[in-house]
N, C-alpha and C positions, 0 to 999 in steps of 0.2 A: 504494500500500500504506500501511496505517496506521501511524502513528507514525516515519514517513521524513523525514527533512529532505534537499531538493533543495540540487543541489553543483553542476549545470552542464547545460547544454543543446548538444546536440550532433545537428545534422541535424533541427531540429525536433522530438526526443528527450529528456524527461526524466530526469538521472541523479540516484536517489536513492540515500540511505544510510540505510539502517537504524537502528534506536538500537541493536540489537543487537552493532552490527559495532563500535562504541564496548566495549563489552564486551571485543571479543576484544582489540583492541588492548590495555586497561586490563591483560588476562588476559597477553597475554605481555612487557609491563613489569613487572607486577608477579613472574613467574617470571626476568626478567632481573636485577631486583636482588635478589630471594631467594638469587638463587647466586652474586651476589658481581661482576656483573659492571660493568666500568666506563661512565660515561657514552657514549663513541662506539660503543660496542659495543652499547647500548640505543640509540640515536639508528639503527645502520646497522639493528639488526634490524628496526626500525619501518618503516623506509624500507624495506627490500627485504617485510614485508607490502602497503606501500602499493604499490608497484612491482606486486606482482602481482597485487594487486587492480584498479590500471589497464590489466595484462592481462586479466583478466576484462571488465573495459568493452568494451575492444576485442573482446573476443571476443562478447560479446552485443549490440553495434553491427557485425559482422559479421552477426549473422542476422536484424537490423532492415533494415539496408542491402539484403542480399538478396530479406527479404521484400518489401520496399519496391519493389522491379522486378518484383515477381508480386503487385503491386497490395494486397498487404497491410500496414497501418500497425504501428508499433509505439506501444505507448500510452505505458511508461516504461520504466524499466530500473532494479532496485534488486540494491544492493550488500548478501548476509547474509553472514552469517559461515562459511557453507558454501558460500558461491559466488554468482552474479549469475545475477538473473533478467527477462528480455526479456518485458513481458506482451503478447502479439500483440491487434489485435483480433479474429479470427478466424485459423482452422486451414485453411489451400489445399484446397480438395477436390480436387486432381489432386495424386496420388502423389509425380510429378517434382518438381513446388515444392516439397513440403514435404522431398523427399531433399537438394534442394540450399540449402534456407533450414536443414534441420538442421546439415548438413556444412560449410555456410560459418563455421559460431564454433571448432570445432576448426580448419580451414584458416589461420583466422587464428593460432591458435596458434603452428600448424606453420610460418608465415611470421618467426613473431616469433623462437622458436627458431634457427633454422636465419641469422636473420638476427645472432641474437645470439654465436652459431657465429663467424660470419664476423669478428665485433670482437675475438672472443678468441685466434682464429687469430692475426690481423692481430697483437696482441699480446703472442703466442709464449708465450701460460698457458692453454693444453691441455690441458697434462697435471694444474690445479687443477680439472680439473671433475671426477674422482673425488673430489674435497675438498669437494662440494657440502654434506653434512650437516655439515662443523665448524662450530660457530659463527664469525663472523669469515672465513670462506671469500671466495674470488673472489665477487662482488656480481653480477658479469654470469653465472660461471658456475654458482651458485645458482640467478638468475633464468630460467637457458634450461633447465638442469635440471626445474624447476617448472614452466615452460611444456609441454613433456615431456609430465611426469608429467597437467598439464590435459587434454591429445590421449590419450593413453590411458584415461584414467578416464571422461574425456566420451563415447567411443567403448565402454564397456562398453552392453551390450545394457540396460539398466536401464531402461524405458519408465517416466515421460516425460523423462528426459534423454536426449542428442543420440543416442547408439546406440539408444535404444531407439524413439526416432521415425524414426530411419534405417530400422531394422530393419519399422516399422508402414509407410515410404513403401514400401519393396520389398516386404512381401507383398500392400500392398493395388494393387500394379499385376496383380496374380493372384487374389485374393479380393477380396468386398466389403467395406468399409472398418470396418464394426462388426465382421467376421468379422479380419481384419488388426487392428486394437486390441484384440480381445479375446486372441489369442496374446502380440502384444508387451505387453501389461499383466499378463497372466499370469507372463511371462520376467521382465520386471520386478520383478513379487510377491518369485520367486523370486533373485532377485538382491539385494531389500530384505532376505531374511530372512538370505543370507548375510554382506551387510554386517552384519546387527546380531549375527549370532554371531562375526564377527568385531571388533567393537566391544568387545560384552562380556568376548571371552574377551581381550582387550589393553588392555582400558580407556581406548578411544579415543572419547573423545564425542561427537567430531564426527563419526565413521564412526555411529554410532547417530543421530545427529540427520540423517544421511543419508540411512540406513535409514528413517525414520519419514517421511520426505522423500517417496522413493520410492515406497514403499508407498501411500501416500496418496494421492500425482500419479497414480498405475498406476489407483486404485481411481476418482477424481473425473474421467480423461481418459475411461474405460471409460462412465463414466456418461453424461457429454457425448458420444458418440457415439453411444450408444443412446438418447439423447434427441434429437441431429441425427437417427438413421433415423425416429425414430416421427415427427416432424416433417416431412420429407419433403414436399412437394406437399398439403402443408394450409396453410391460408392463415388471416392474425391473425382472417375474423372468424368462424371456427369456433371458438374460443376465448375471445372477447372478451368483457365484461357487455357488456350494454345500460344496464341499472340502474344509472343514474352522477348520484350530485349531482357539481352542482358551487356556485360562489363567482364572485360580481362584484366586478372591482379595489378596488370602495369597502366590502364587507363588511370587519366588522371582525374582530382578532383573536377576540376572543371569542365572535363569533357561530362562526367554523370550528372553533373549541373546541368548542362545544355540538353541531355537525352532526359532529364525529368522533365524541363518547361516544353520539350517537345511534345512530348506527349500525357496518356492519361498514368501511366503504370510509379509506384509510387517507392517502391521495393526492387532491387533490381539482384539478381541471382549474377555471382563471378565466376565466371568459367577458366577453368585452365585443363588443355586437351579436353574440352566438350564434358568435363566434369564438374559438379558445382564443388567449388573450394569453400565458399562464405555468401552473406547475404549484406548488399547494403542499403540498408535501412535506409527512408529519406531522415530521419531523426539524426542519425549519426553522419550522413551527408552535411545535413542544415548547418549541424554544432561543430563540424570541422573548419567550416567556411572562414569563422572568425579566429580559430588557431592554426591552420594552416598556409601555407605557400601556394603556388599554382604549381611549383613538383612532388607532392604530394599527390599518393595514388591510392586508389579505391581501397587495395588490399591491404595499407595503412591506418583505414579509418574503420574498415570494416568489423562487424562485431563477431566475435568469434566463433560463438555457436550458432550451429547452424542443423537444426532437425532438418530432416527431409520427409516426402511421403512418398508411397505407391498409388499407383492410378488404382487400385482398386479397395485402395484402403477403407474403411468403413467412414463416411462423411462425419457420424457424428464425433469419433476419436480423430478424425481432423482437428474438428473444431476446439475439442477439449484441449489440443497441441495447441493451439491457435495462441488457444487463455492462456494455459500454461506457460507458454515460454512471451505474452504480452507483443505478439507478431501478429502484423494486419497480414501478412499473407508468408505461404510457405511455400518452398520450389516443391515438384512434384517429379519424381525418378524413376527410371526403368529402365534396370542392366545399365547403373549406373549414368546415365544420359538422362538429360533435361529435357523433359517430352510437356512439361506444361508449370503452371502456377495457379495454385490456389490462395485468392485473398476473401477479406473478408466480404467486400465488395458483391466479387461475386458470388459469394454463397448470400447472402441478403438478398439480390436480384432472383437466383434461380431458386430462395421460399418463395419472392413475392409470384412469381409466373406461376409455380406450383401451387398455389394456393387461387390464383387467378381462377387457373384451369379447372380446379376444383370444382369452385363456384360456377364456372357454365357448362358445367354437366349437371350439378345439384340442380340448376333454374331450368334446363334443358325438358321441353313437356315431352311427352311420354308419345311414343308413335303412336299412328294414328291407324283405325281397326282395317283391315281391310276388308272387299267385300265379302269372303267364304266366311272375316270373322261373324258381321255384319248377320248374317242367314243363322247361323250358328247359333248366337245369341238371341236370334227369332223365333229360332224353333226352341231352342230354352224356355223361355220364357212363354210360348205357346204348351209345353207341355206341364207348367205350371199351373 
């Protein structure tokens, strides 16, 4: 995610922070000393935010961990100011996975809780966890409090947070999976809209920054799965150009300068002996312009990884390459030679035709009887 600064690496796992979440910290120091309160008191409030937020870690390397034994990677994991977010490379297409990669980050919760229970017992202040909102309260039993309150909130049906993809694995082991996303994104909707009335009516910002959260993930999951079905059993080279310049490692900047304003293609594939070596990006073009010379060549700026595909590769693990490596388009290969390019471009164009197409078959009236139907249906109806 943009504008994140990395804080630690855990399983092969990216933990970032947001700049944002510097904000909220700033936001509740600066309401700590507005009202008067002393240094250890501002010192413990911070600490038990940062405490909970390394609940939250835990809790979204809970559903990295899990996905990770049903063969799904997790990319990063970034810390906002309304909670931490696991980016998957991909969604389990079996029901079961995805019930129990949802379920595993509240679990952890519920572990953490329950374990925190047990220190407070051991330490005979029990009865300070009804004292969890004073300020200056029991530190452990604020923090299992809070843990609590994450297991509950996580488990509302709100698609796409954890209840609400819980809710999408159980129906879609009974319906088909766009038909299951499109209820829990709908419950979702409506769960966004009650958090933001009740934001507004309490003036609680983060409950609306939730809402808008929600809402949005409900609307962009709904999409990505009606774009997984039309994708289905079509393959990258029904989709793909053919029409592909490309660039040799020794062209120089300025010449892929002039072949981008010439034309539409944005991404240009480097060939050396008719094999792609690299890809360069217009991004990494643009940002050379201003550190480079005009002898500076393509294979200079170019970024180094470089995925490829097969023309018969399945469209929608295209796509997820696509996300994945943050590429508007990918060369496409066979017996190592450049036979096309798939961008994002065109795959948006060849849903919108497929979905066109759709719709004037669907509108398309029904042929019309002919005459043996015509008698047919006379004598039916006479024998009636």
């Amino acid at each position: 995610m943009k504008w994140s600064l990395k804080i630690a690496q855990v399983a092969g796992i990216g933990i970032f922070v947001h700049w944002t979440f510097l904000i909220l910290l700033g936001w509740i120091v600066f309401i700590f000393v507005s009202t008067g309160k002393d240094l250890a008191t501002i010192a413990e409030g911070v600490g038990l935010i940062l405490a909970l937020f390394g609940c939250v870690v835990l809790h979204e390397l809970g559903h990295a961990l899990t996905g990770r034994r049903f063969g799904v990677k997790t990319l990063d994991i970034t810390l906002l100011p309304i909670g931490g977010v696991a980016r998957l490379e991909r969604m389990p297409e079996e029901p079961w996975h995805e019930f129990w990669i949802a379920i595993a980050g509240p679990a952890v919760n519920v572990v953490i809780a329950a374990a925190l229970l047990a220190v407070i017992s051991v330490m005979g202040r029990v009865e300070q966890i009804s004292e969890y909102q004073r300020v200056g309260g029991h530190f452990l039993a604020q923090l299992m409090v809070f843990n609590v309150i994450l297991v509950v909130f996580n488990l509302l049906p709100a698609f796409p947070m954890d209840g609400g993809r819980i809710l999408r694995s159980l129906l879609a082991v009974w319906l088909p999976r766009v038909q299951a996303t499109h209820i829990a994104a709908s419950v979702g909707q409506v769960m966004a809209i009650l958090f933001g009335l009740v934001g507004l009516m309490s003036g609680n910002l983060i409950l609306l920054f939730i809402a808008l959260f929600v809402y949005l993930g409900a609307q962009a999951e709904l999409r990505a799965a009606e774009m997984r079905s039309i994708f289905q059993n079509v393959q990258v080279q029904e989709a793909m150009t053919t029409d592909v310049q490309t660039l040799a490692p020794g062209d120089s900047v300025q010449h892929a300068v002039e072949v981008l304003l010439a034309g539409h293609q944005q991404d240009f594939p480097i060939l050396d002996d008719g094999r792609v070596v690299a890809m360069l990006r217009r991004s990494d073009l643009v940002g050379a312009l201003s550190s480079s010379s005009e002898a500076t060549t393509v294979a200079e700026v170019a970024g180094e990884e470089c995925p490829v595909l097969g023309p018969r590769d399945p469209l929608h693990e295209a796509v997820e390459q696509m996300h994945k490596h943050h590429a508007g388009s990918l060369p496409v290969v066979q017996d190592g030679r450049l036979i096309g390019l798939l961008t994002s471009e065109n795959v948006g164009e060849w849903a919108m035709i497929q979905a066109a197409l759709r719709d004037r078959v669907d509108r398309k009236p029904p042929p019309a009887a002919s005459p043996a139907e015509h008698k047919t249906g006379a004598r039916s109806s006479a024998g009636l």
